[in-house]
Structures are given as structure tokens and as C-alpha cells.
N, C-alpha and C positions, 0 to 999 in steps of 0.2 A: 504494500500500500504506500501510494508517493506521500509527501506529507503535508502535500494540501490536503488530498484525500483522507489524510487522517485527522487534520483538523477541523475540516465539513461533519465526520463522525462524531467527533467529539460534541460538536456544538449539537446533532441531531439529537444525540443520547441525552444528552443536557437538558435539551426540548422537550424530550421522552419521559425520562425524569421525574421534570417536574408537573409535568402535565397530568401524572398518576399521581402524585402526593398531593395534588391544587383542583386534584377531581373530587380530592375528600374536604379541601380543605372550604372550597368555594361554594360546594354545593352546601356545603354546612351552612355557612355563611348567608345562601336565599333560602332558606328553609326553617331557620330560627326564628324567634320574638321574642321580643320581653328583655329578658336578663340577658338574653344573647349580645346584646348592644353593648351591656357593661360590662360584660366576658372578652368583646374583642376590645374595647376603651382599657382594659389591664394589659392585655395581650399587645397591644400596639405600645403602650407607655412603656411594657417591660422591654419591649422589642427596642425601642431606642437608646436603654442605658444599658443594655449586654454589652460586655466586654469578652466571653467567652461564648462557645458553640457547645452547648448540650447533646449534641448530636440528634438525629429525628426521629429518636425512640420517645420524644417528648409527645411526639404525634400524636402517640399510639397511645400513651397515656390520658390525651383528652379524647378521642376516641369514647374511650373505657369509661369513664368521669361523665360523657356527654348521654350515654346510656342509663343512666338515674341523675335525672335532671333537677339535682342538689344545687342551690344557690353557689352552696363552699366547692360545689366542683368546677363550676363553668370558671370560676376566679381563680384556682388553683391548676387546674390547666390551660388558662391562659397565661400563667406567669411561665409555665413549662414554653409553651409555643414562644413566647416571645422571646426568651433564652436560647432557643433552639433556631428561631427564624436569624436572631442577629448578626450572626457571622456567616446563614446558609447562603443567603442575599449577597451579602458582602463578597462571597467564593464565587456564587453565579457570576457576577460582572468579571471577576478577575480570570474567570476559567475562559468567559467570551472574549474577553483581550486578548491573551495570549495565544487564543485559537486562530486571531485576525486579525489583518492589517489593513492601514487605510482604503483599500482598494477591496475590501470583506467587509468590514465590519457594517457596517449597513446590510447589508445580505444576511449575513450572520445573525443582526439582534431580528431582524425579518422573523426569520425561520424559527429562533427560540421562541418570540413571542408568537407565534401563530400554533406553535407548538404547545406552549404554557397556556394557553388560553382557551385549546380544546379541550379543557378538562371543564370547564363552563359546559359544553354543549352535553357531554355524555353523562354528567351525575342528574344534571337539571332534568334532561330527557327521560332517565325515570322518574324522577319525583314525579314529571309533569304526568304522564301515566300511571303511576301509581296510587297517584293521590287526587286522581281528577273525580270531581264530584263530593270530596270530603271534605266536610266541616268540622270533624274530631279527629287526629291522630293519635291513634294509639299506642300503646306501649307497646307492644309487637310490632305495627310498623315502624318505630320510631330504633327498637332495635336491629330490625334486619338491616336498615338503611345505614346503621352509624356502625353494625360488624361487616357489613359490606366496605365499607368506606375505608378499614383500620386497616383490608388488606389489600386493598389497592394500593394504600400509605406504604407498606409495606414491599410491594411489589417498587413503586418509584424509586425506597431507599435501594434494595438491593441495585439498581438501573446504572448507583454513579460508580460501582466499580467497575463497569467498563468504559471510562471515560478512558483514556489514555493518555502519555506523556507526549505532548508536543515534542519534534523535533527541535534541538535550538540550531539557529542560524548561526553561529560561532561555534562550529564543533573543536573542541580542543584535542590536542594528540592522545595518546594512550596512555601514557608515564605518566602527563599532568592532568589527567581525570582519572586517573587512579589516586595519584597523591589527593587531589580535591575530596574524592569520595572520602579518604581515610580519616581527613583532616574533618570532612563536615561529620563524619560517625561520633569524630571522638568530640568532639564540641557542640555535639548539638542541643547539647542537655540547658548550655549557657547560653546559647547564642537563643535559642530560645523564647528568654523571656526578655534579650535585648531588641529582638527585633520587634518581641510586643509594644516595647517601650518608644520604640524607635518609630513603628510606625504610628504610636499615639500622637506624638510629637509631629509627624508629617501633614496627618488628619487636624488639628490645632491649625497649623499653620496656613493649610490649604482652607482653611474654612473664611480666611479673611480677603483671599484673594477675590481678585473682580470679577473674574469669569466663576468662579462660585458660587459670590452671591448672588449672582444675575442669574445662576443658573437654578442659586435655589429658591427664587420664585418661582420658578414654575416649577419645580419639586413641590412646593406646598401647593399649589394645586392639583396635582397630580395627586398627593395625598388627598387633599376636600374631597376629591369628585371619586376616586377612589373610597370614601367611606361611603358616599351616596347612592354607588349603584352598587358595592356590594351587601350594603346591609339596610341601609335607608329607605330605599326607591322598592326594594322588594318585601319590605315592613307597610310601606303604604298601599303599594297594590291589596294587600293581606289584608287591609283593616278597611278596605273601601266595599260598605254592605252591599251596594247597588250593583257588584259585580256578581251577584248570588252565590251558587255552589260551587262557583268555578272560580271563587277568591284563589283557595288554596293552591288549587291545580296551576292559576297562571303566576305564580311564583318560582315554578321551576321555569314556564313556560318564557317568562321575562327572562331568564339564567340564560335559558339558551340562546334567545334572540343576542344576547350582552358578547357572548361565545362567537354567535357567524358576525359580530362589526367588528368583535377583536381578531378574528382568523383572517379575516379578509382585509381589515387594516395592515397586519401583519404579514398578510403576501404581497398585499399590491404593493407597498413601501420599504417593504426589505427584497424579496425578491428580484421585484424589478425595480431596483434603486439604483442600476449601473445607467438605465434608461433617462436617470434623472438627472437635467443638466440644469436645475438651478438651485442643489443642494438641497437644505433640511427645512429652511423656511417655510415653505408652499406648503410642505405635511404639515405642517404645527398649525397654519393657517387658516386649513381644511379641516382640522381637529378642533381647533376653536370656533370656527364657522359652526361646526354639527353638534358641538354644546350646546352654542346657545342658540339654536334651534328645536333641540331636544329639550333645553331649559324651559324655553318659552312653553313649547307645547304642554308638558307638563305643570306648568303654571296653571293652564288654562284647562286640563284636563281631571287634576286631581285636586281634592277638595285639602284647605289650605292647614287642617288641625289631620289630617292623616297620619302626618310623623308621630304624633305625642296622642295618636285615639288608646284608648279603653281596647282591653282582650275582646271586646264584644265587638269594635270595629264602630265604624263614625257613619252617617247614614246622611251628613252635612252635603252640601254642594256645588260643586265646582262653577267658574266661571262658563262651561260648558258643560252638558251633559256627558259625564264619564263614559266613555271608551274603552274596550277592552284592546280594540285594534289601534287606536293611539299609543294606550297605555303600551303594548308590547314594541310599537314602533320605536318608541322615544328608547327604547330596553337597545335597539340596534343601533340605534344615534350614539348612545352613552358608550357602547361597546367600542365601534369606531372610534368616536371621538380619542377616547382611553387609548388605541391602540396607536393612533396618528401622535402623541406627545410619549409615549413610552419606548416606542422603537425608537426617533430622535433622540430624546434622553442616554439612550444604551449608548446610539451609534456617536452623539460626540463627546461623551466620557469616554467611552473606548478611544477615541481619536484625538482628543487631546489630552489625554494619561495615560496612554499607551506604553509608557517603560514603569509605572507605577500606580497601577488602576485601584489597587486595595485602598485606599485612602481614601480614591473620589468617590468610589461606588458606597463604601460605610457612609460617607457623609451623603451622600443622594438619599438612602435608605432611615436616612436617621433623622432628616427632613421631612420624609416622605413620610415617614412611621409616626411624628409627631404631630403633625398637623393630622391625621386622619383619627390619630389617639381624639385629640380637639376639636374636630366634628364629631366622635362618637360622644363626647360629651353634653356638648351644644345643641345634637339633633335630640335628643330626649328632651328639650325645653322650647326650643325654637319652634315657629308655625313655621309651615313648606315655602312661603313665596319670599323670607328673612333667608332660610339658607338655599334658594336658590340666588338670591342676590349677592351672599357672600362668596361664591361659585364665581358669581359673575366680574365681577372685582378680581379679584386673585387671578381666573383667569385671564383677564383684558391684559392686566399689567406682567403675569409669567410668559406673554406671548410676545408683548414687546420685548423685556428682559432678554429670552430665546433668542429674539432677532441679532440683537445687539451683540453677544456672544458669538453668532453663526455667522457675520459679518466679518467679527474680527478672525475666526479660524480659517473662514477664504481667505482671505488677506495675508493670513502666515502662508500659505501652502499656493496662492496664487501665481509664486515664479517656480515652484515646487514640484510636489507629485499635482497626481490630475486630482481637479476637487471636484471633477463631476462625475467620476467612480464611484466617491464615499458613499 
């Protein structure tokens, strides 16, 4: 295998991966109420201050926990995930770097993210059949779904031992990668917690730089709108009485729609991103465009106390008569949109930290984790058309930010490599 070839595998398995651990994880995610909101507002807090990686046997733990639906579980296995999620994240961005170079990495975050995001389509797809016409879930449903889920989780972990080692482009001779090996065996125990330290300090540093902070505004949108269609937007469908029997059922059925505008965001702008000759802008453009399009509709479709209704659901109503065929629409706006600022995001952290991507990506992630921590908090109090306007804000200004950034990395690489590969 040449070692492009091997690094296209690597990124596919990556894909693969996570797309079985985030079929358990996401469909959890449209299918919950209630406490489930302050289960992932733990899970996203804890998720920003890990320092280490629990490995993702945490998973399986809230799995376990999520099957007797005890208040002390859902907050005790979100403090697991969020341990576990903080460094997983962190590795995906650094495993996508080193698999790719300015002339991939666009292609590359394509593929993972069309890949991660199919796991929306296929847990959603049973629920939405499983559970069409029901208005009580049971404990027998409620188990087969979450010991289904534990070993899918389970199937993704085994996934990343076949990731394999990149070829490096400086192969050194024989004598001096034997001596290096000897030397990292017998030091590795110290070097260890220096590089911990090392890269903390790196992460500090980078956090003040201008292409950062420009970039992490739109990381905190990406976070907001990220809490709203994973757990928000399919909280309100759920509590809107007027949609009758079929509340429940179109909660996976929203999951799915969420799945084909991330799949198809994610081919059409990684895939064919060599075809792209006016760089990342135009996607983030089109991503913000389908917001708040999606924003609006939703404004106008769902009734304004939906986020914070009663277990019984809100019987209140909208500026228009509620939609079910809207309501799933805006479900495929939100998906897209999500996937037009996510693949950008990967592709110019990969491309402008390309010899030390662990730093950018924690810090993208630690952004991104915090402000959605802060919408799960806020959506429990807030009416719907307050945080779609905070949606709206955050993303007007993360998409100028974006610009601004995408400008200046043309500019570096304009007498350079070709910038309309990336």
C-alpha cells in the first residue's frame, strides 16, 4: 500500500470509527428529555476542563447508567463522557493532520465528516420506526435501544486499532532510528509528562493569537447551534401537542433529516473541494445563509415556550400553523448548515497547524464544548425566538471572523503551494 493510500485508510477508519461510537452517542442525544439537557450541560463542562483521556470505556458506562434512568446516573456518566470525549476530539484533529497535506486536507475533513455524521441517519432510522405512533416509552424499549447502542460503542472502539502509522516524509537511516527508538524507550516515562506540560504551554499561548481568536468565534457558534439541533430542536418537536402520535416518532425522524445535510454537506465540500477555486469562504457563507433560513422558519413554525414546555408538551401556537414537513425541513437546513462551518473549521486548523495541530484542535474543542455547555444551560430558561436570536448574532459575527482568517491564509500561500486545492 503506497502511502497516500495509506493515509486515505487511515482517515476512512477514522470516519468509520467514529460514526459507530456517535450512532450511540447522537441518537441518545434526539431521543432524550428532561434531565437529559443537564446530563449533557455536565458532560460538555466536564468535557472542556479534561486534561487527560479516560479512554471510551466511559461510553459504555453511561450506556449502563442510561438504562435506569436515575437522576445520579445521567450526571455521573456525563462526567465519564466528558473525561473521555477531551482528548478523543483532540486525537481526531491530530490523527486528520498528519494523514494530510494542504492539497488533502479538505478532502480529508470531507470524508471524516460525512462519515461521522452517518451515524445521525442509522440510530435515528430506528427510533423513527420503532417508536412511530408512541406516546409512552417503555422500559423494555428504552432498554433494547441503549444495549443496542453500548455495542455499537463498542464495535467503533475496537475500529481505531486499525488506524495505522503514517509514513514520515524524512525517513532516517537505520543506525539513527534504531538509536532514536532506544533512546525514546528508555525516556519515555519523562518525556512524558514534559510534553504534557509542554504542550499546555503551547495551547496558552496559541489561545491569544489573532487567527484564534477570530477563529474562535465561530467555534462558539458552532458550539450554540450545535447544542440546538442536537438536543434542543428535537426537545421541541417532542413537546409540540399538535403534532399528535407522531410527536415521538418524528424525533428520530428530525435525527435523520440532521444526518443527509451533514452527509451531503460533507461530500459536496470535502470531496469535491479540489473543484473549489475560491477556497473556504463561499462554504461558511452557504452554511450561514441555510441557518438562518432554517432559523427563521423555525421561528415561524414552532411555538415560542417549546424549549422550556411541561413533560405533557405545550398545545401554545406558532406564528404559523405547525408543520411537520417544515419542522423536518429546517432538521436538513440545520444539518447542512452544521456541516458547511465544520468541515472549514477541520480543513484550516489542519492547514494552518499542520506541524502542531494538538494545541489548535484542544483549543477548537474547548471552545466549542463550552459554549454549547452554555446553551444547555440557557435553553432550559430561555423562550425559542431569544435563542434563536443569540444563534443569530454569534453566527453573523463567527462568519465575518472566518473571512478574515481565510483571507489572511490565501495571502500566506498565494506565491506558494496552490490555495485552490485546499
Amino acid at each position: 500500500m503506497s502511502p497516500e493510500s495509506k493515509k486515505l485508510f487511515n482517515i476512512i477508519i477514522l470516519g468509520i470509527a467514529f460514526m459507530f461510537m456517535f450512532t450511540a452517542f447522537q441518537t441518545c442525544g434526539n431521543v432524550a428529555h428532561g434531565n437529559y439537557l443537564w446530563s449533557v450541560l455536565s458532560f460538555e463542562f466536564d468535557y472542556t476542563i479534561s486534561g487527560c483521556h479516560c479512554r471510551t470505556s466511559a461510553r459504555y458506562v453511561c450506556k449502563w447508567f442510561i438504562l435506569q434512568p436515575f437522576p445520579w446516573s445521567f450526571y455521573t456518566a456525563s462526567v465519564f463522557i466528558g473525561i473521555a470525549a477531551a482528548v478523543l476530539w483532540t486525537a481526531q484533529g491530530n490523527c486528520l493532520t498528519i494523514n494530510s497535506d494542504e492539497h488533502t486536507i479538505g478532502r480529508n475533513s470531507g470524508i471524516f465528516w460525512a462519515l461521522l455524521q452517518s451515524s445521525l441517519f442509522f440510530g435515528n432510522l430506528y427510533i423513527y420506526f420503532a417508536w412511530q405512533g408512541k406516546t409512552h416509552i417503555s422500559e423494555s424499549d428504552r432498554r433494547t435501544v441503549f444495549i443496542a447502542l453500548t455495542v455499537i460503542s463498542l464495535v467503533g472502539t475496537v475500529l481505531f486499532f486499525l488506524i495505522r502509522q503514517p509514513e514520515s516524509e524524512n525517513v532516517l537511516g537505520e543506525d539513527e532510528s534504531s538509536d532514536e527508538q532506544d533512546l525514546e524507550v528508555n525516556e519515555s516515562a519523562q518525556n512524558t509528562m514534559a510534553k504534557a506540560v509542554d504542550a499546555f504551554r503551547k495551547s496558552l499561548k496559541l489561545c491569544v493569537t489573532r487567527e484564534m481568536l477570530l477563529l474562535s468565534i465561530t467555534t462558539a457558534y458552532t458550539g450554540l447551534e450545535l447544542t440546538f439541533f442536537s438536543g434542543v430542536y428535537g426537545t421541541c418537536i417532542g413537546a409540540v401537542n399538535k403534532f399528535g402520535t407522531e410527536e415521538k416518532s418524528l424525533i428520530g425522524l428530525s435525527g435523520i433529516f440532521i444526518g443527509i445535510g451533514e452527509i451531503l454537506g460533507g461530500s459536496l465540500f470535502g470531496l469535491l473541494s479540489k473543484n473549489n477555486r475560491f477556497g473556504r469562504n463561499p462554504v461558511v457563507l452557504l452554511g450561514i445563509l441555510v441557518h438562518f433560513i432554517a432559523f427563521y422558519l423555525i421561528f415561524l413554525n414552532m411555538p415560542g415556550d417549546a424549549p422550556i414546555a411541561p413533560v405533557e408538551g405545550t398545545d401554545s401556537t406558532a406564528y404559523i400553523r405547525s408543520s411537520k414537513e417544515v419542522a423536518i425541513f429546517c432538521s436538513f437546513l440545520l444539518g447542512l448548515g452544521d456541516s458547511c462551518f465544520n468541515t472549514q473549521l477541520l480543513s484550516i486548523l489542519g492547514f494552518l497547524y499542520s506541524e502542531d495541530s494538538a494545541p489548535a484542535f484542544a483549543i477548537f474543542k474547548f471552545v466549542q464544548s463550552i459554549c454549547a455547555a452554555v446553551a444547555f444551560f440557557y435553553s432550559n430558561y430561555l423562550l425559542l425566538h431569544w435563542q434563536l436570536l443569540v444563534m443569530v448574532i454569534f453566527g453573523f459575527f463567527g462568519t465575518i471572523s472566518f473571512f478574515s482568517v481565510e483571507w489572511d491564509a490565501a495571502a500566506i500561500v498565494a506565491r506558494g503551494s496552490d490555495y485552490r486545492s485546499i
